[in-house]
ZAZALUM-25256 format. One record per residue (C-alpha): residue number from 1; residue in one letter; x, y, z. Coordinates in nm, 2 decimals. Layout:
# residues N
{seq:NUM&type:A&px:X&py:Y&pz:Z}
...
END
This chain:
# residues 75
{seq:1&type:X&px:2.87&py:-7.16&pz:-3.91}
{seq:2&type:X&px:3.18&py:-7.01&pz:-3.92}
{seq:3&type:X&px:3.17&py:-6.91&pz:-3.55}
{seq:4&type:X&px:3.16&py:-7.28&pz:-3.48}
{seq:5&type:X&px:3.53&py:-7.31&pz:-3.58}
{seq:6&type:X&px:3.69&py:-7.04&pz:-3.39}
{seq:7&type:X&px:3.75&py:-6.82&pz:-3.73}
{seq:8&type:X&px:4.02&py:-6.54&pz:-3.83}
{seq:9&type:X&px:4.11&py:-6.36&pz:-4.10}
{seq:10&type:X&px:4.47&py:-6.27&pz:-4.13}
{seq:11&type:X&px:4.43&py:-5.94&pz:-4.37}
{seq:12&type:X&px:4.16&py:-5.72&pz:-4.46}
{seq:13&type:X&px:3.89&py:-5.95&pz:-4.63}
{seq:14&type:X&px:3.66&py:-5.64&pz:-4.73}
{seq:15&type:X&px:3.29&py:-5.79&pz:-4.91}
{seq:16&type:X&px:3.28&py:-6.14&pz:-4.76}
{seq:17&type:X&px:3.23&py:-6.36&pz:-5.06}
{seq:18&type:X&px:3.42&py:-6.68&pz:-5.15}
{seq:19&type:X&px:3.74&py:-6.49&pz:-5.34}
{seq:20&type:X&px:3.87&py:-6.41&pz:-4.99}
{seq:21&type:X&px:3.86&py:-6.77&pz:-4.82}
{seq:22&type:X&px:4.19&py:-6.81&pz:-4.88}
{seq:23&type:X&px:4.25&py:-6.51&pz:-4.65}
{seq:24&type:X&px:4.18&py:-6.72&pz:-4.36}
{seq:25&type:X&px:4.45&py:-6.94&pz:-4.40}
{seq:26&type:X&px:4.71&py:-7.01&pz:-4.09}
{seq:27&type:X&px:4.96&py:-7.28&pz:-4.07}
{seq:28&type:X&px:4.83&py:-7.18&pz:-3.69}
{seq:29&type:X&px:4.47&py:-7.17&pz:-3.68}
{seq:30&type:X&px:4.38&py:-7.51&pz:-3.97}
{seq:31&type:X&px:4.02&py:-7.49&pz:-3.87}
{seq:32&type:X&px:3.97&py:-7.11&pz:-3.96}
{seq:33&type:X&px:4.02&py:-7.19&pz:-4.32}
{seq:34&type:X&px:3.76&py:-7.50&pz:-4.26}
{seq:35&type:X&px:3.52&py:-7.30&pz:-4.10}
{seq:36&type:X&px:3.47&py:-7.06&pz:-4.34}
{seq:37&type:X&px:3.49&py:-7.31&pz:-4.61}
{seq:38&type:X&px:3.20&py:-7.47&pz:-4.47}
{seq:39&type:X&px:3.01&py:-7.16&pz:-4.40}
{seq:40&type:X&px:3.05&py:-7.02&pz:-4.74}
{seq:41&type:X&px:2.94&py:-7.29&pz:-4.88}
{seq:42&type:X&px:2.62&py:-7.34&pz:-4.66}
{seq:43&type:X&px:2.59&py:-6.94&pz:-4.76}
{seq:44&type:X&px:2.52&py:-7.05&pz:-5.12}
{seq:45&type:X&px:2.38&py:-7.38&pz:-5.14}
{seq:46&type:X&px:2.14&py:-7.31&pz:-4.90}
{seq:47&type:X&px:1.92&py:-7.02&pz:-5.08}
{seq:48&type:X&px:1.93&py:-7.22&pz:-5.35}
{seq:49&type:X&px:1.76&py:-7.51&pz:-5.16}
{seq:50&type:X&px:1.48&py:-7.32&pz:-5.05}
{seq:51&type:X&px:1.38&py:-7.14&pz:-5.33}
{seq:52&type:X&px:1.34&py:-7.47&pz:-5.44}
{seq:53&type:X&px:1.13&py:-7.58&pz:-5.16}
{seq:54&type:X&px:0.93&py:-7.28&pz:-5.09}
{seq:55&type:X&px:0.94&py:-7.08&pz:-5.44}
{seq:56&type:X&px:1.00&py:-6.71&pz:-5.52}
{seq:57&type:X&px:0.73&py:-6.42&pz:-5.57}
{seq:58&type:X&px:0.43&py:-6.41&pz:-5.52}
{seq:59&type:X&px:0.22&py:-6.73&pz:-5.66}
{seq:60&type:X&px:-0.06&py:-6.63&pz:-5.91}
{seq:61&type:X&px:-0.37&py:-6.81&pz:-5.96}
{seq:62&type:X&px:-0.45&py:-6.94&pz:-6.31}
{seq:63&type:X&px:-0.79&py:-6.78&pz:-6.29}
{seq:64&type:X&px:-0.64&py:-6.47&pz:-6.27}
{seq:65&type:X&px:-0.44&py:-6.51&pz:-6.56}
{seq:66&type:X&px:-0.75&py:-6.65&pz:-6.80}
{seq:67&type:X&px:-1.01&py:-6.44&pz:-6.71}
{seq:68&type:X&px:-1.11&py:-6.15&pz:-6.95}
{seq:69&type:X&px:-1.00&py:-5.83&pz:-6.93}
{seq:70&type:X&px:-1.21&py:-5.49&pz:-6.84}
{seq:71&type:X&px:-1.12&py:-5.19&pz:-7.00}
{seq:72&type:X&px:-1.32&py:-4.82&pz:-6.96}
{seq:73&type:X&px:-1.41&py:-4.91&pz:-7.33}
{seq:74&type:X&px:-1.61&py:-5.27&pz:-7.21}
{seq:75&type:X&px:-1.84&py:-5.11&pz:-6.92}
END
């Protein structure tokens, strides 16, 4: 996303992340700091989404989880 807006940083950002947004700011270049405004936020908001949507893990099947359990001591 940010690539859409033509974006710079202006000092050494080091781990992207949202702390060093304000790194992008130029009186020069307004859209940089827009850009990667944008795409940070995108960045977060849309994991979250789909988790949502699509879940996490693997799913289990109740009959898994209610059926009886087989030990060496059972057979």
């Amino acid at each position: 996303m940010t690539s859409f807006f033509n974006a710079f940083s202006f000092v050494y950002t080091g781990l992207p992340g949202p702390l060093t947004i304000i790194n992008t700011y130029s009186s020069d270049y307004p859209s940089s700091f827009w850009g990667v405004l944008i795409g940070t936020i995108i960045a977060i908001v849309l994991p979250i989404v789909l988790v949502q949507i699509f879940g996490y893990g693997d799913d289990v099947d109740e009959e898994t989880i209610d059926a009886p359990l087989t030990t060496a001591e059972n057979r």
